[in-house]
Each structure stands twice: as C-alpha cells, then as structure tokens.
LOLUMNU-701748 format. One line per field, with one value per residue (C-alpha): chain; residue in three letters; residue number from 1; x, y, z. Coordinates in steps of 0.2 Angstrom, whole numbers, padded with zeros to 4 digits. Layout:
! residues N
mol	[A; ...]
type	[ALA; ...]
seq	[NUM; ...]
px	[X; ...]
py	[Y; ...]
pz	[Z; ...]
//
This chain:
! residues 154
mol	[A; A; A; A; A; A; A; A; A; A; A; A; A; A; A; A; A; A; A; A; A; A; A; A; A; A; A; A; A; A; A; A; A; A; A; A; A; A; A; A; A; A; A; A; A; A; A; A; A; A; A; A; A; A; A; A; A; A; A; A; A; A; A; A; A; A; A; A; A; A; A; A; A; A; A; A; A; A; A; A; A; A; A; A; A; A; A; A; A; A; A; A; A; A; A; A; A; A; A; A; A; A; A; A; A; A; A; A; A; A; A; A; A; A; A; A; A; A; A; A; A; A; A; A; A; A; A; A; A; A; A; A; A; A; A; A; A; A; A; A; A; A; A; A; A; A; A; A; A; A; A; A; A; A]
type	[UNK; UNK; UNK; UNK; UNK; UNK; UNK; UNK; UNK; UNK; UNK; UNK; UNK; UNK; UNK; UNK; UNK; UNK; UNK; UNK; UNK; UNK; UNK; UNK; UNK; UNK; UNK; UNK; UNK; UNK; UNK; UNK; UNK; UNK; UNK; UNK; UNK; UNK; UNK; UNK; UNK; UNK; UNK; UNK; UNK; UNK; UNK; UNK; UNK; UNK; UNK; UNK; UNK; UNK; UNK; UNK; UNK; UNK; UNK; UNK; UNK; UNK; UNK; UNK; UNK; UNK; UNK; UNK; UNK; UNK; UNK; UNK; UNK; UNK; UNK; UNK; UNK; UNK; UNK; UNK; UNK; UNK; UNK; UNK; UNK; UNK; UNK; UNK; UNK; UNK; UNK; UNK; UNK; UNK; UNK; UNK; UNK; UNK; UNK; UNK; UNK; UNK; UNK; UNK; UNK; UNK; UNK; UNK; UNK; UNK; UNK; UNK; UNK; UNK; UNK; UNK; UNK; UNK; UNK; UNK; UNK; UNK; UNK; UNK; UNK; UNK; UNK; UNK; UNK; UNK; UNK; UNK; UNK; UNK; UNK; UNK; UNK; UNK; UNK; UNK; UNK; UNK; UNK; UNK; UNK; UNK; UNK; UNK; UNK; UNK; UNK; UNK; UNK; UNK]
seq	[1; 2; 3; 4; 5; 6; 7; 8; 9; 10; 11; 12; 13; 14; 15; 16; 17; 18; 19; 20; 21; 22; 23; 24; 25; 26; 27; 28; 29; 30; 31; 32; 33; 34; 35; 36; 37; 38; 39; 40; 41; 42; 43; 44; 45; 46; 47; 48; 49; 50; 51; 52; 53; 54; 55; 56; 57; 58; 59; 60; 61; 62; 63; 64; 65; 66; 67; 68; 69; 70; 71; 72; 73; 74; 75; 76; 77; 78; 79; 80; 81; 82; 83; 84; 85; 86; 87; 88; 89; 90; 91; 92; 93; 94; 95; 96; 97; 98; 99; 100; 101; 102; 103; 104; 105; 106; 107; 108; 109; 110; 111; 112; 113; 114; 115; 116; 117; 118; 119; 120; 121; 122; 123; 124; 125; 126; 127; 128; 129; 130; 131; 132; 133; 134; 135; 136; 137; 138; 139; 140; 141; 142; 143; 144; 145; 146; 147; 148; 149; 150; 151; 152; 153; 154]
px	[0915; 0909; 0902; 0888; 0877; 0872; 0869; 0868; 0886; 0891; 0883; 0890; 0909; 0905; 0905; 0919; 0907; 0918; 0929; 0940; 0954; 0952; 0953; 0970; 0978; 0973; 0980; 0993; 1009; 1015; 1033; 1033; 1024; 1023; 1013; 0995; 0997; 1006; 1017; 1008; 1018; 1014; 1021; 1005; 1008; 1001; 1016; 1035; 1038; 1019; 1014; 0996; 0996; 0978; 0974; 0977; 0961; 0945; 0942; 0931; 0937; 0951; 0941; 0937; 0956; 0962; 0973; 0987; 0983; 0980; 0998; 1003; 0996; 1004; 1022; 1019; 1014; 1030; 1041; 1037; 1036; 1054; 1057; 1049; 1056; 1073; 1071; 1062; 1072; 1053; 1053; 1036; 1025; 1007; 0998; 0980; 0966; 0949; 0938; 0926; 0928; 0931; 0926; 0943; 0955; 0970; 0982; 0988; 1007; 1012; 1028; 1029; 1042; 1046; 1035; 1025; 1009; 1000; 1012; 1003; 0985; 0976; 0983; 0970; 0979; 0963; 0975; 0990; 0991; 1008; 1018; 1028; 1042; 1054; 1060; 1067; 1064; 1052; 1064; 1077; 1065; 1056; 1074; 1078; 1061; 1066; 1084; 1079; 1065; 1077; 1089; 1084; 1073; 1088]
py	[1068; 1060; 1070; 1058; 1067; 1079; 1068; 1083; 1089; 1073; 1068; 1083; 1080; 1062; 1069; 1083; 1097; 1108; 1092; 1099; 1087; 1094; 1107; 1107; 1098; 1113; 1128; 1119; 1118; 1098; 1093; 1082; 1079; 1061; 1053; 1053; 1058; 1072; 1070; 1083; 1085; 1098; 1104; 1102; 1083; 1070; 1061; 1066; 1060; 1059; 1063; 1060; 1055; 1065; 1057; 1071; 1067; 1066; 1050; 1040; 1024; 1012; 1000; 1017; 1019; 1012; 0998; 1011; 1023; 1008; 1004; 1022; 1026; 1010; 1015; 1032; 1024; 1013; 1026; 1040; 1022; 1020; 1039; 1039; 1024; 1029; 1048; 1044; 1027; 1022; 1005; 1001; 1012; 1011; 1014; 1020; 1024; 1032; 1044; 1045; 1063; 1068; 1057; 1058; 1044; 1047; 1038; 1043; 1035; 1035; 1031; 1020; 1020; 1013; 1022; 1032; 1036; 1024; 1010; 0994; 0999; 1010; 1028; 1040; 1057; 1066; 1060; 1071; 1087; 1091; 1096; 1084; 1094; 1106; 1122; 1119; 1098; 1100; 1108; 1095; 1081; 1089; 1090; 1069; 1067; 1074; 1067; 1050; 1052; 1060; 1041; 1029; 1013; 0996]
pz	[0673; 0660; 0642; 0640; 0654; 0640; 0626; 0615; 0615; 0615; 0598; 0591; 0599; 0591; 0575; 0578; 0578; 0592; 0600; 0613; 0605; 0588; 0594; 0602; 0588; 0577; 0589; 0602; 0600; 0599; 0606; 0588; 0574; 0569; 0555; 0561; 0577; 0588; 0604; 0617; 0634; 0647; 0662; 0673; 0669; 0680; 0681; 0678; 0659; 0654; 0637; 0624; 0608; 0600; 0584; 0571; 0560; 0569; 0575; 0590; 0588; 0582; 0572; 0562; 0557; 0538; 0540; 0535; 0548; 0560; 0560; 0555; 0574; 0580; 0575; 0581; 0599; 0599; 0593; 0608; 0621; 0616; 0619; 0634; 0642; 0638; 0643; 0660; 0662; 0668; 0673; 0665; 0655; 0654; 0638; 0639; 0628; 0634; 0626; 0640; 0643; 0626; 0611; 0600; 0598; 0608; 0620; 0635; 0640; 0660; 0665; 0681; 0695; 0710; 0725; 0713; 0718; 0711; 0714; 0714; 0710; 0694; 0689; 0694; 0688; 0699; 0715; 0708; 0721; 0719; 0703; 0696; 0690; 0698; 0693; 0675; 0676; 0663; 0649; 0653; 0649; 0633; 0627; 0632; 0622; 0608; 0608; 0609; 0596; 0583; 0586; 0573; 0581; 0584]
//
C-alpha cells in the first residue's frame, strides 16, 4: 500500500525524518558496499537471484543526484547487473525503480527466466507464496554474487 494515504508520515519520510530505507542502510548488513549505493540480498527474496540497490544518502529522486553521483549510481547499477546475470545466468533482467511505498531512491533488479511466474506479463512480487530457495541455495548464490562482482568489468 501506498505511504501517501497518510500525508503526514509521508512529508517527513520525504525529507528522511524516520525513512524505513535510511534506516536499513544504517543497521543492515549489505552483501557489498559500492560507491553510492549498497547490494542488499535476502533470502525471503521474491525471485531466485533478486537484489536492491538503496541509495546510501537520502534521496527521492534521480534528478536530485549530482552529475557525479548520477553516474556514480549508474556504474554501481551496471556493476551488480553483470554480477547478477552472470550468477543467475538469468536470461533477462529487469531493472526497476519505485519509491511508492517508501520515498528513497533505490532500484530493485529481477532476474527473469523461462517459466517464471511472471513470465510474459509485469512482476508482481505480492504473487510470490512459495520461497524461492532451497535449503542452502541462497549461500551458494550470495557467494556467485560476490565472485563475479570481485572480476574486473571486459
């Protein structure tokens, strides 16, 4: 549901004042840091191989980035969708950015594959019932992350 149906914690999440996203860059524990963002993966993930990309400075919206962090949070994004991709071996990635819920730039990265749920039509993560990894799945993909992330960029 949406945070604008009470205006007043939205205008102070706006400004920061107790953003949820804020909230977790300061106190959760990233899978990588990276220049202006972090790489946040979970194992109560929508989708095997999905990660989010919160903006490490409070934020709302791309056109209130510097030029410098502007491409800061671009190479950031391309550096974890090559990671992804070739962890998962995904055949398509979806890159999405919201802040309808909470208002804090961030990017949320869903890897696609054949017979997905969602294949052909929008990802609605809300759909997800089932988990997504098995016993010990999401360790051995945490670690591909972070292999690939550590090789340089061709």
């Amino acid at each position: 549901m949406s945070g604008w149906r009470d205006p007043e914690r939205w205008a102070r999440w706006v400004v920061g004042d107790g953003c949820p996203i804020c909230r977790s860059v300061a106190t959760d524990a990233p899978l990588a840091e990276l220049e202006v963002s972090r790489l946040m993966m979970s194992e109560d993930a929508p989708m095997r191989g999905y990660a989010w990309l919160p903006f490490r400075r409070h934020v709302v919206e791309l056109h209130q980035l510097t030029e410098s962090e502007g491409a800061a949070f671009m190479r950031d994004i391309r550096r974890v969708s090559r990671a992804i991709a070739a962890a998962t071996g995904a055949v398509k990635l979806n890159h999405e950015i919201h802040g309808n819920t909470v208002p804090h730039l961030h990017l949320h990265m869903f890897p696609r594959y054949p017979g997905d749920p969602f294949e052909g039509g929008p990802i609605d993560p809300r759909r997800i019932r089932d988990a997504v990894y098995r016993p010990g799945e999401f360790e051995l993909m945490r670690g591909r992350v972070l292999e690939a992330l550590a090789r340089p960029a061709a």
